[in-house]
C-alpha positions as CSV (number, residue, x, y, z in Angstrom):
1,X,-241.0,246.5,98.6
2,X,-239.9,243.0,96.8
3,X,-236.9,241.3,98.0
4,X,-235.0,239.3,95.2
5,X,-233.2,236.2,96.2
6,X,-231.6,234.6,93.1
7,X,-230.7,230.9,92.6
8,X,-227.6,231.0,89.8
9,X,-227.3,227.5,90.2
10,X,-230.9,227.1,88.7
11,X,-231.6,230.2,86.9
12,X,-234.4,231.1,89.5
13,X,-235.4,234.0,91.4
14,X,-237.9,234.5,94.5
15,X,-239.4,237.9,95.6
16,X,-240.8,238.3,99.0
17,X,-242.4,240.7,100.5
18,X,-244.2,241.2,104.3
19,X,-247.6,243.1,103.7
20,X,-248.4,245.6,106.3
21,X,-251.2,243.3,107.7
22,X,-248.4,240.8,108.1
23,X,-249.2,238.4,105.5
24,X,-246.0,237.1,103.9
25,X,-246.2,236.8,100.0
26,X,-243.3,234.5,97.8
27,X,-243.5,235.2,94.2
28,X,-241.5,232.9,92.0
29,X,-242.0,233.4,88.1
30,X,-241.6,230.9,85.7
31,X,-241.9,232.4,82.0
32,X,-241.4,228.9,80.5
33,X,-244.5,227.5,81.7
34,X,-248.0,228.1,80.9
35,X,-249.5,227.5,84.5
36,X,-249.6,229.1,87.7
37,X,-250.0,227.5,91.1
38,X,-250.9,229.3,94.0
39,X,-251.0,228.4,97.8
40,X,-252.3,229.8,101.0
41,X,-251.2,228.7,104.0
42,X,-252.3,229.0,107.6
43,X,-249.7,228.1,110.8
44,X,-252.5,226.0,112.3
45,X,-253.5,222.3,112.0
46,X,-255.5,219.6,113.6
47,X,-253.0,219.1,116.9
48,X,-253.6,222.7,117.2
49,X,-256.4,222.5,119.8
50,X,-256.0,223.9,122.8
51,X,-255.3,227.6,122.8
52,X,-256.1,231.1,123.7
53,X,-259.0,232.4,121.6
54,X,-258.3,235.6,119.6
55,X,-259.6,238.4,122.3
56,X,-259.5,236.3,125.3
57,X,-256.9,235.7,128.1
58,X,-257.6,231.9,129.1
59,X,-256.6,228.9,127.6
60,X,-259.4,226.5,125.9
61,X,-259.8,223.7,124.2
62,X,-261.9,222.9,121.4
63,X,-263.0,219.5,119.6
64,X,-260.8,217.2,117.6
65,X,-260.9,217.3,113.8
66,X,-261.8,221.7,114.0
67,X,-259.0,222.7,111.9
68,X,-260.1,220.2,109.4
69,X,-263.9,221.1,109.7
70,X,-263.0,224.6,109.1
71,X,-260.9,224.0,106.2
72,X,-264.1,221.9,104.9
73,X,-266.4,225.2,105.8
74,X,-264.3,228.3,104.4
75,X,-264.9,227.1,100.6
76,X,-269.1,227.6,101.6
77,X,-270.2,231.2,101.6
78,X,-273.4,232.7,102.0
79,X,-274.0,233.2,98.1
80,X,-271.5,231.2,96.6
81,X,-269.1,228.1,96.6
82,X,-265.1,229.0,95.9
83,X,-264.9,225.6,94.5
84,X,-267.3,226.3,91.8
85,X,-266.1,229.5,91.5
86,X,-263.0,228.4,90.9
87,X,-264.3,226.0,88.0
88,X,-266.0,228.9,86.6
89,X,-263.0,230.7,85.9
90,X,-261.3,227.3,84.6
91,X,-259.1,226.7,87.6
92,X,-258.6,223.4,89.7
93,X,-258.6,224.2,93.5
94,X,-258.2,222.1,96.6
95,X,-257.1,221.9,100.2
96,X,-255.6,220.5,102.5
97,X,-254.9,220.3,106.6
98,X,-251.9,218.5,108.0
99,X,-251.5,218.2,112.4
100,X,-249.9,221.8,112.1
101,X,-250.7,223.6,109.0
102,X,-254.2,224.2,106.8
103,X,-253.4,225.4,102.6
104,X,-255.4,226.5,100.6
105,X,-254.2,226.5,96.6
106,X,-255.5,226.6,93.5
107,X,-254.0,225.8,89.6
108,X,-254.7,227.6,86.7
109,X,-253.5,228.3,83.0
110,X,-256.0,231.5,82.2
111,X,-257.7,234.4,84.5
112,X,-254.7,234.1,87.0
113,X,-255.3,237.6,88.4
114,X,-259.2,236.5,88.9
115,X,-258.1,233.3,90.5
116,X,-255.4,234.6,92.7
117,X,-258.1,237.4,94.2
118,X,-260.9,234.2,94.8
119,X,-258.1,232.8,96.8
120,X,-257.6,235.4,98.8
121,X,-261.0,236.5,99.1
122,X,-262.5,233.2,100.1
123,X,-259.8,232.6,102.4
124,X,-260.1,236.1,104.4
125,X,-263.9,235.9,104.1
126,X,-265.3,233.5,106.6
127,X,-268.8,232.9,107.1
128,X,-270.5,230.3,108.9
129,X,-274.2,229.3,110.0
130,X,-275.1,226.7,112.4
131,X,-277.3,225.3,109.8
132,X,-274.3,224.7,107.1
133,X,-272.1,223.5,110.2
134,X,-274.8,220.6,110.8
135,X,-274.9,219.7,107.0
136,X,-270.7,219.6,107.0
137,X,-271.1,217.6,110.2
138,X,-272.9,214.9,108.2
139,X,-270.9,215.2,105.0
140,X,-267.4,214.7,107.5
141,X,-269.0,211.9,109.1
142,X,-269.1,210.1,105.9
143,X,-265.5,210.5,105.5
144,X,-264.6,209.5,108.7
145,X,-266.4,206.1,108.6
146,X,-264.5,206.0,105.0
147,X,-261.0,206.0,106.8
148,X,-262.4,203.5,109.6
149,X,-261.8,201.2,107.0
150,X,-258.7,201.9,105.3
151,X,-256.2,199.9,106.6
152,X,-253.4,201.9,105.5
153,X,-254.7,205.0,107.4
154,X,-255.7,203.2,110.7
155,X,-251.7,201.9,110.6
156,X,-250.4,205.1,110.6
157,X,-252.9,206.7,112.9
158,X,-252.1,203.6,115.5
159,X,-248.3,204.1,115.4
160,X,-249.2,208.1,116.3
161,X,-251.2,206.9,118.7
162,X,-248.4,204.6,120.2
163,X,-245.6,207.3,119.6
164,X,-247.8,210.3,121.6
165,X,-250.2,209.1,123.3
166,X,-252.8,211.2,125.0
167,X,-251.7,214.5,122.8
168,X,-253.4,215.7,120.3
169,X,-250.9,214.4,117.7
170,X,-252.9,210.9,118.2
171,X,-256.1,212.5,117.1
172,X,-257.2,211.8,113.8
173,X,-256.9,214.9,111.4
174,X,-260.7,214.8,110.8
175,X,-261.6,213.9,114.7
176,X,-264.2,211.4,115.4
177,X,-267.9,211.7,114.7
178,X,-268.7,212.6,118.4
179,X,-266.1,215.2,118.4
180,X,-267.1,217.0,115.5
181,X,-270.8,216.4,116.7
182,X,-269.6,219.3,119.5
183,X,-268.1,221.1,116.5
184,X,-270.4,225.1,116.5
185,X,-270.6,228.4,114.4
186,X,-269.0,230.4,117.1
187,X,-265.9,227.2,117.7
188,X,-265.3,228.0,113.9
189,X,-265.2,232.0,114.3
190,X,-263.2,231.5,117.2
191,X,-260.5,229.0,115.7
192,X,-260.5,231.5,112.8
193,X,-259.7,234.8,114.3
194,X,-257.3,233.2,116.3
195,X,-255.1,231.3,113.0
196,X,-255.9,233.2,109.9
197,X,-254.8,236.5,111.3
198,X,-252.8,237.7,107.9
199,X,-249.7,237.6,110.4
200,X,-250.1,233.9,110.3
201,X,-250.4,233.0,106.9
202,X,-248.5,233.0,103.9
203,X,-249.0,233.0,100.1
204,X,-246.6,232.0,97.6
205,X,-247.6,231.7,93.9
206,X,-245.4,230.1,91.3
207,X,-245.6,229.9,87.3
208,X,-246.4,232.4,84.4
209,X,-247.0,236.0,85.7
210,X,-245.1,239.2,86.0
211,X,-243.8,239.5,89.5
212,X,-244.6,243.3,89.5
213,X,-247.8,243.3,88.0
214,X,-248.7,240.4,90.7
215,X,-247.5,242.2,94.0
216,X,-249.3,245.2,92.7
217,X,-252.6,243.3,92.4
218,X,-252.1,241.2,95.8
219,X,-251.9,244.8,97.8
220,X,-254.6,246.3,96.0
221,X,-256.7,242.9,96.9
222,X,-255.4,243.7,101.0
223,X,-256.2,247.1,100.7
224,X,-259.6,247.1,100.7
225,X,-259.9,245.2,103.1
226,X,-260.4,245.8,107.2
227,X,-258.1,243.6,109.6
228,X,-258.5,243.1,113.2
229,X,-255.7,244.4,115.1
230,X,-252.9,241.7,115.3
231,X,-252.6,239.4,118.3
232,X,-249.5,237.2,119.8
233,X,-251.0,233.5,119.4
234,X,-250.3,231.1,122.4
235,X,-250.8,227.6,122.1
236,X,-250.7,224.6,124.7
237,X,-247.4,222.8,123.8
238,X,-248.5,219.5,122.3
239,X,-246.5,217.1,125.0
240,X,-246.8,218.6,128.5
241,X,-243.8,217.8,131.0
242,X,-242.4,214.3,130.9
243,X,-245.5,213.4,128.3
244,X,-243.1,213.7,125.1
245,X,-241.2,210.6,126.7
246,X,-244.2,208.6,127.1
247,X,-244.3,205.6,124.3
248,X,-246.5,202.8,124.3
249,X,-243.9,200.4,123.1
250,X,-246.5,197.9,121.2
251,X,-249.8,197.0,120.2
252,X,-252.3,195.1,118.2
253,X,-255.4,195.6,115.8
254,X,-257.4,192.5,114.3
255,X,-258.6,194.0,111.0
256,X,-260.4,192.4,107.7
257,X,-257.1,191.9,106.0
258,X,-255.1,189.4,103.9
259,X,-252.0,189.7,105.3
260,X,-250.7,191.4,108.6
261,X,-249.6,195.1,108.1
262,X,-246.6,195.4,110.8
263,X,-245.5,199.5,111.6
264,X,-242.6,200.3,113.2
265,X,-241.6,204.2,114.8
266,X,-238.7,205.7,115.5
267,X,-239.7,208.8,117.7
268,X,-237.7,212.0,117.6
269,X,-236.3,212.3,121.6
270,X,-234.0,215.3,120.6
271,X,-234.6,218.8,121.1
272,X,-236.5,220.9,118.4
273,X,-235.1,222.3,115.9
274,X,-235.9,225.1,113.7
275,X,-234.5,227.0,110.4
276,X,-231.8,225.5,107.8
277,X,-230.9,223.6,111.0
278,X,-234.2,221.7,111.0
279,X,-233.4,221.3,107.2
280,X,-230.2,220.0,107.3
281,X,-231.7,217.1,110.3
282,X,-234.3,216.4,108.3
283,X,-232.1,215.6,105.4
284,X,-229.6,213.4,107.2
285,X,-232.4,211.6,108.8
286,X,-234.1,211.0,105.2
287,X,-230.4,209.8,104.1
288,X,-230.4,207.5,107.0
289,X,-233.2,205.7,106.3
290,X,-232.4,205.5,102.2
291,X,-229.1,203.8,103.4
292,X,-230.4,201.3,106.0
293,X,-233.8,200.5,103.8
294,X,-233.9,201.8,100.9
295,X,-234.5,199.3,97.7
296,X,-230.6,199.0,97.0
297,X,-229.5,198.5,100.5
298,X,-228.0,194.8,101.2
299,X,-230.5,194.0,103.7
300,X,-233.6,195.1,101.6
301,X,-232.4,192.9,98.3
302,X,-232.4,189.7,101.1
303,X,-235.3,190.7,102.6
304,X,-237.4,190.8,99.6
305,X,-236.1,187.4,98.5
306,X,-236.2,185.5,101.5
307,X,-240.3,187.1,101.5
308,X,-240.1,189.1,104.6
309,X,-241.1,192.3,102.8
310,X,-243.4,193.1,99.5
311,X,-243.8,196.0,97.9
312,X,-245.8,197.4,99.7
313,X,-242.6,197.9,102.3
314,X,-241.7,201.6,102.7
315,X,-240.2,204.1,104.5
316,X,-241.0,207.9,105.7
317,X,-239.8,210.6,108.0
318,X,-242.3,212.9,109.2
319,X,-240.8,216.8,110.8
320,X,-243.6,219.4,111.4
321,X,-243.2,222.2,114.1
322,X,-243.0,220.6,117.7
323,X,-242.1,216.6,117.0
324,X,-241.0,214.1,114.3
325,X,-240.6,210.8,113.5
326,X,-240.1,207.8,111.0
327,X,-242.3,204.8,110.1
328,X,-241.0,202.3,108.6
329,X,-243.7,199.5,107.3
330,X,-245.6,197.2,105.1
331,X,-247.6,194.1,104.6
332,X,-245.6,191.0,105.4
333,X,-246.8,187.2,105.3
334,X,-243.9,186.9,108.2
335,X,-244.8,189.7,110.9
336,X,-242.4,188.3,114.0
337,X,-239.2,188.4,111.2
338,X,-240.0,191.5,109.8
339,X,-240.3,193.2,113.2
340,X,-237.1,191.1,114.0
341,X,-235.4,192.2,111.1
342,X,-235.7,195.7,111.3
343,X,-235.3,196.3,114.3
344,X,-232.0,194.5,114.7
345,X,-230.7,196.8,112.1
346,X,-231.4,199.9,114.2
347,X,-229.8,198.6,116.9
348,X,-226.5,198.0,114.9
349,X,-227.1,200.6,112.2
350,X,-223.8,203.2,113.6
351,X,-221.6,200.8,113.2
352,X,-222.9,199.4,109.6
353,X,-222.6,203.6,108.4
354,X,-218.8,203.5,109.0
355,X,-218.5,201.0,106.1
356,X,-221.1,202.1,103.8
357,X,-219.4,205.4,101.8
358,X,-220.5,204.1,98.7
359,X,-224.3,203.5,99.6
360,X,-224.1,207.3,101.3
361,X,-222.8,208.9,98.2
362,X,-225.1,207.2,95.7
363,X,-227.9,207.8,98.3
364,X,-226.9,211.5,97.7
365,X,-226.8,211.5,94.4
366,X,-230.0,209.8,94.2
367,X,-232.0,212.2,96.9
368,X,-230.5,215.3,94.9
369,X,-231.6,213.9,92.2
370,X,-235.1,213.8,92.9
371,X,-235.0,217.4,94.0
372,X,-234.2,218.7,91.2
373,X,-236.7,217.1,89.0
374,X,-239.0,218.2,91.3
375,X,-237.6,221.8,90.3
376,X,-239.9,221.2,87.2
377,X,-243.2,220.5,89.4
378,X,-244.8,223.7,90.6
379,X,-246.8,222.0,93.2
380,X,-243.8,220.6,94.3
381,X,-242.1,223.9,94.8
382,X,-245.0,226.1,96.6
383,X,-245.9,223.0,98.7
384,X,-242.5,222.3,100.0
385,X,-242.4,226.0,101.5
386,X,-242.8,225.4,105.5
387,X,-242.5,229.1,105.8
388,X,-241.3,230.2,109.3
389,X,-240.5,226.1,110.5
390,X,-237.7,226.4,107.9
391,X,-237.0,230.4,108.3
392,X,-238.4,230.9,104.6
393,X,-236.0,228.3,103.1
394,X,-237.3,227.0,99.9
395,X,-236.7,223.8,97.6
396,X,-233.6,225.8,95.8
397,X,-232.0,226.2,99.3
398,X,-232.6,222.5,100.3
399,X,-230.0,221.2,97.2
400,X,-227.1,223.4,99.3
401,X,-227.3,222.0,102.8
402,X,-227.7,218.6,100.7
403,X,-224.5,219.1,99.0
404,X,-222.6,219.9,101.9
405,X,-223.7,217.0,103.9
406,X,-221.2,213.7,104.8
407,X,-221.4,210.4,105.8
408,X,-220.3,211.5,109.1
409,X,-223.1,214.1,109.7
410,X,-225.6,211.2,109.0
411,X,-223.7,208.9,111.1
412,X,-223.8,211.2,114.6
413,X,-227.6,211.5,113.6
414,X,-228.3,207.9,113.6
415,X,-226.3,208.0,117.3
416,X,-228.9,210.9,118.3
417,X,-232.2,210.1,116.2
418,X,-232.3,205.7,116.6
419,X,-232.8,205.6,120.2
420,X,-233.9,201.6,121.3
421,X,-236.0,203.4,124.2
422,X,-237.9,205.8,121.2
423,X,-239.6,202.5,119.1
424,X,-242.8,201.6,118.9
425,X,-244.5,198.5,117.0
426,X,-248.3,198.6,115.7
427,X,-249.7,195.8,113.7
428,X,-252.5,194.9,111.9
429,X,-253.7,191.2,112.0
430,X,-255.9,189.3,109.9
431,X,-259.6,188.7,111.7
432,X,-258.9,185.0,111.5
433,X,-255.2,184.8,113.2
């Protein structure tokens, strides 16, 4: 039976609902607009790769980049592509795989109830051949080498690597060309069974649609289908004992560049967290770094002037289930002051907070702000849903813990989260330096 959870504050509802097979289903209608967006989600991602297969009792691992691979594979049946499919029926439809989840989604303004059953269907589907796996094998490949020469993605990937080294966080989402080389029909099935159990997965669908009329057709869809019996997943840890403390404090990449690209990380030390706590760490942490570099903070205005950052300077906090951490980076024609710079004002950033009330509260403003204009995105709203990482909390329930929040909360943060002994440099350096 639907459970209603109403919003005032926005004039929205959400109805939920846990499907006998365990697949959770948010429905959030939107009368006023003429599209609906739809999103399936899988607890599972590339770091996830050592586990206990569906059916078996012993731990195994399987090749970087399977998640991804396997994403890649679902859309491919045996007499038909859900890509085309989709276009057939005049939706748009994608996906995507993260280190700890793979979603699945689709947009649409007519033949919602066709498209919302090709979702599901293609998703709960599988079938793979070994001859399709070595086509994808090839097709991957290409988008591997791709990335091998984006600069931006090979910073990012090196401060991971520096930040967790030896874990399967340091692998790149897509793997390597050797490692999906190992990549088989029966990896797939296994990786499959074990993740996309409906116990494992959600579906939330926002926009124009009758939220009665659209549980009813969802159960109908489940109903006529056969489930293997649900299993307890168990998953390797992604750090194992004293690994989560291990950071290689610094290292260097030549790279055909222009100017050096300088990253630095700030890895999360503390314990993890989970529910509207998580949230409310994640937001103060986000707050944190607004205040200390965002584009009105004092030291940002004299960076920029004095040419230690560009525009291409930015800022990001990453939280997913088992670790976080920020990045804080860009292209600079002065790569010893801009690591300088920055990471002076971590190591003094508490005591700067205390006098910086007015920066907090127009940080605030600014960060609620931006939340609530995303209210009118539906993407943004079904693809902010972490589902059981957040205990089902939603973009409506973010604005509250927001709200609430003082200067103080982000100030014992920054005592917790910017730990000298948890940063990490990576730099990019022009061939010819």
């Amino acid at each position: 039976m639907l459970e209603k959870k109403e919003y005032t504050q926005f004039g929205e509802t959400i109805y939920s609902e846990e499907l006998d097979n365990g697949l959770k289903v948010k429905l959030l209608p939107k009368k006023s607009f003429h599209k609906v967006y739809g999103i399936m989600s899988t607890n599972y991602g590339s770091a996830d790769n050592e586990f206990v297969p569906y059916g078996e009792k012993d731990m195994k691992v399987y090749p970087a980049g399977i998640a991804h691979f396997l994403e890649h594979k679902l859309f491919e049946k045996k007499d038909y592509d859900a890509f085309e499919l989709f276009g057939k029926y005049g939706a748009d439809s994608n996906a995507f795989t993260s280190f700890t989840r793979t979603s699945y989604l689709f947009s649409a303004t007519q033949n919602i109830e066709k498209c919302v059953e090709i979702l599901l269907d293609f998703v709960q589907e599988p079938y793979f051949s070994e001859e399709s796996v070595k086509k994808e094998q090839g097709i991957i490949g290409q988008e591997i080498k791709m990335y091998d020469d984006d600069s931006s993605w090979q910073l990012y990937f090196g401060l991971i690597e520096n930040l967790y080294p030896n874990t399967p966080i340091s692998q790149d989402i897509a793997g390597t060309i050797e490692s999906i080389s190992k990549i088989t029909a029966q990896d797939l099935y296994d990786c499959y069974n074990t993740f996309y159990q409906p116990s494992n997965m959600t579906l939330f669908l926002v926009g124009n649609f009758d939220e009665t009329a659209m549980i009813s057709l969802i159960k109908k869809n489940q109903a006529k289908k056969t489930f293997s019996k649900t299993e307890r997943i168990v998953r390797a840890p992604f750090s194992k004992g004293d690994e989560d403390k291990i950071i290689i404090s610094s290292r260097t990449r030549k790279m055909d560049l222009q100017l050096p690209k300088v990253a630095i990380g700030i890895k999360g030390l503390g314990k993890q967290l989970r529910g509207y706590e998580a949230i409310s760490y994640k937001l103060k942490v986000q707050l944190l770094l607004d205040i200390l570099f965002g584009e009105s903070s004092k030291e940002y205005l004299q960076w920029y002037n004095e040419n230690i950052i560009d525009d291409s300077f930015g800022y990001d906090f990453q939280f997913e289930r088992g670790f976080n951490f920020a990045m804080i980076s860009g292209s600079t024609s002065k790569p010893e002051e801009f690591k300088k710079r920055i990471k002076d004002l971590i190591v003094r950033a508490t005591d700067l907070l205390e006098d910086r009330a007015e920066e907090f509260e127009l940080s605030k403003k600014e960060f609620l702000g931006s939340i609530i204009r995303s209210m009118n995105s539906l993407e943004s709203i079904a693809n902010r849903y972490e589902g059981r990482l957040y205990d089902d909390a939603t973009i409506f329930d973010m604005v509250e813990i927001l709200e609430k929040l003082t200067l103080e909360d982000v100030v014992k943060t920054a005592e917790e989260f910017l730990n000298q002994d948890a940063i990490s440099i990576y730099e990019l350096l022009p061939e010819s330096r």
